[in-house]
Structures are given as structure tokens and as C-alpha cells.
N, C-alpha and C positions, 0 to 999 in steps of 0.2 A: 300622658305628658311626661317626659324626661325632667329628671332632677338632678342639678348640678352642686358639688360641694368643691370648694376650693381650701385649701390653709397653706399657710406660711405668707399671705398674701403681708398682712400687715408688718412683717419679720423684712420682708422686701421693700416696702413703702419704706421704711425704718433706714435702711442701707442706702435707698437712694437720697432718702433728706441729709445722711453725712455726708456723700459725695459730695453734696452743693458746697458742704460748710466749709470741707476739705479744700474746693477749688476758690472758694471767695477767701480764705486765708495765702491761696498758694497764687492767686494773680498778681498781687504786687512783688512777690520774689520774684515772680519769672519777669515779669514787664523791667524790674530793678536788672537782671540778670542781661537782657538781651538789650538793655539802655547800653551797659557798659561795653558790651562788644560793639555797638553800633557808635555808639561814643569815641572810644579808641580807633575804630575804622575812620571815620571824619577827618579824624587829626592828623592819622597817616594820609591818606588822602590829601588834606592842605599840606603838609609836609613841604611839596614841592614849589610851592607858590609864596608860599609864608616864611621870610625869613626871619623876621623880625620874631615871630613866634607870638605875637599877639592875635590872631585870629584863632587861634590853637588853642590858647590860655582864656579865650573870651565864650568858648563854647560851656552854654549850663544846659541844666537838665531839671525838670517839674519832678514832681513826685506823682505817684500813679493817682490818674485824674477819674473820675466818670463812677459808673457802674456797671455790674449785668456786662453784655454784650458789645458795650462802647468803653473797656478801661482804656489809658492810653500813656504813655509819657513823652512830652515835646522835647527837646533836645536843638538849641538853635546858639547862632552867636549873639550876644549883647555887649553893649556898650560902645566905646569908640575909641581909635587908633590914636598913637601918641598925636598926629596932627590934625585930631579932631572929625573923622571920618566914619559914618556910624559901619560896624563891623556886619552888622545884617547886611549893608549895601555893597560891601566888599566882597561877603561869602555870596549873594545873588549874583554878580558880574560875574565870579566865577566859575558860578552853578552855571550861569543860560549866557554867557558871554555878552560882547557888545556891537555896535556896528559904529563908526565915525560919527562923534560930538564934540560939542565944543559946550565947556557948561562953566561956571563960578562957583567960587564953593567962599563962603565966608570959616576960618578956621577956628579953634576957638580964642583963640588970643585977639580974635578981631580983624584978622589980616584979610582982605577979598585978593583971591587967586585965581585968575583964568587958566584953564585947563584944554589942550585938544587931547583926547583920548582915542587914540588910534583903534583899527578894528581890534578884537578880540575875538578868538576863537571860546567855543564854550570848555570848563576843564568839569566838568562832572566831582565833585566832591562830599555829596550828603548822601 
């Protein structure tokens, strides 16, 4: 019967448990890191559409969420335009575009305004 000795095995174990620790300290820099460039690309992006510059100003950003295999950070628009319009509805129209509606919107000061909304082509922006 053949006999086997091995060493430095535990020296090895040892190295790969700080890699973990190493990578669970460095996920939210990098997720924080690549928020920002994604972030700044958005806004160039809306750039063209957004004069007003409130859909630009209304984009936030989570802090890194989850664990392990699923960390993440969301990056979306919130809130609503000076005439009461929620700005997630304004950046999805412009993400997937629209086709001929006719809709009401109550604004916030209370005013009901009919609207026809012409086709819309989609402008890709996230």
C-alpha cells in the first residue's frame, strides 16, 4: 500500500480564507465604483430629452444591497416633475417609448388635464 504525506496544505487553506475576506471588503468599492460611471452615463444619456434637467437631478442610487453572489446597487429616478408627473414614468416612456393615447392626469395642485400623446419612438437611456 502506497503512502501519501502532503504539507503547506493548511498554509494554503489559510490564503484562500483571506481572499474571501479581501473580496467581501472590496465588493461594495467596486459596485460604489461602477454605480458612478453608470450613473453619470444615464444623465448624459437623458441629456437630450431633459431640458428642464429634472429627470437628471432626480436619479438616486441604494448603497450595495444583498450578499455572497447577489450584491447589487439600484440606481433609478424618483420623485416628480415641477407639474406633478412621477419621473420613473417619464424615464420608462423614454426607455420603451409609446404608441397613440389619450389619458388624464390630475396634477398636483389639483388641476385634471387631458392629454393626447403622440406616437413615441423608444430613446434607450439606462
Amino acid at each position: 500500500m502506497a503512502k501519501c504525506t502532503t504539507t503547506g496544505v493548511e498554509d494554503f487553506r489559510r490564503a484562500l480564507d483571506g481572499w474571501g475576506e479581501d473580496a467581501e471588503r472590496a465588493i461594495p468599492l467596486v459596485l460604489n465604483a461602477g454605480a458612478d460611471v453608470a450613473q453619470k452615463r444615464m444623465e448624459n444619456n437623458a441629456a437630450w430629452s431633459d431640458k428642464t434637467g429634472e429627470l437628471r437631478r432626480s436619479l438616486k442610487r441604494t448603497k450595495p444591497r444583498g450578499s455572497g453572489s447577489t450584491t447589487y446597487v439600484e440606481i433609478y429616478p424618483s420623485g416628480s416633475s415641477s407639474d406633478g408627473q412621477s419621473l420613473a414614468e417619464v424615464g420608462f416612456v423614454l426607455e420603451h417609448g409609446r404608441g397613440v393615447s389619450t389619458f388624464t392626469r390630475v396634477t398636483k395642485h389639483g388641476v385634471a388635464k387631458t392629454y393626447v400623446s403622440p406616437e413615441m419612438a423608444p430613446h434607450p437611456w439606462m
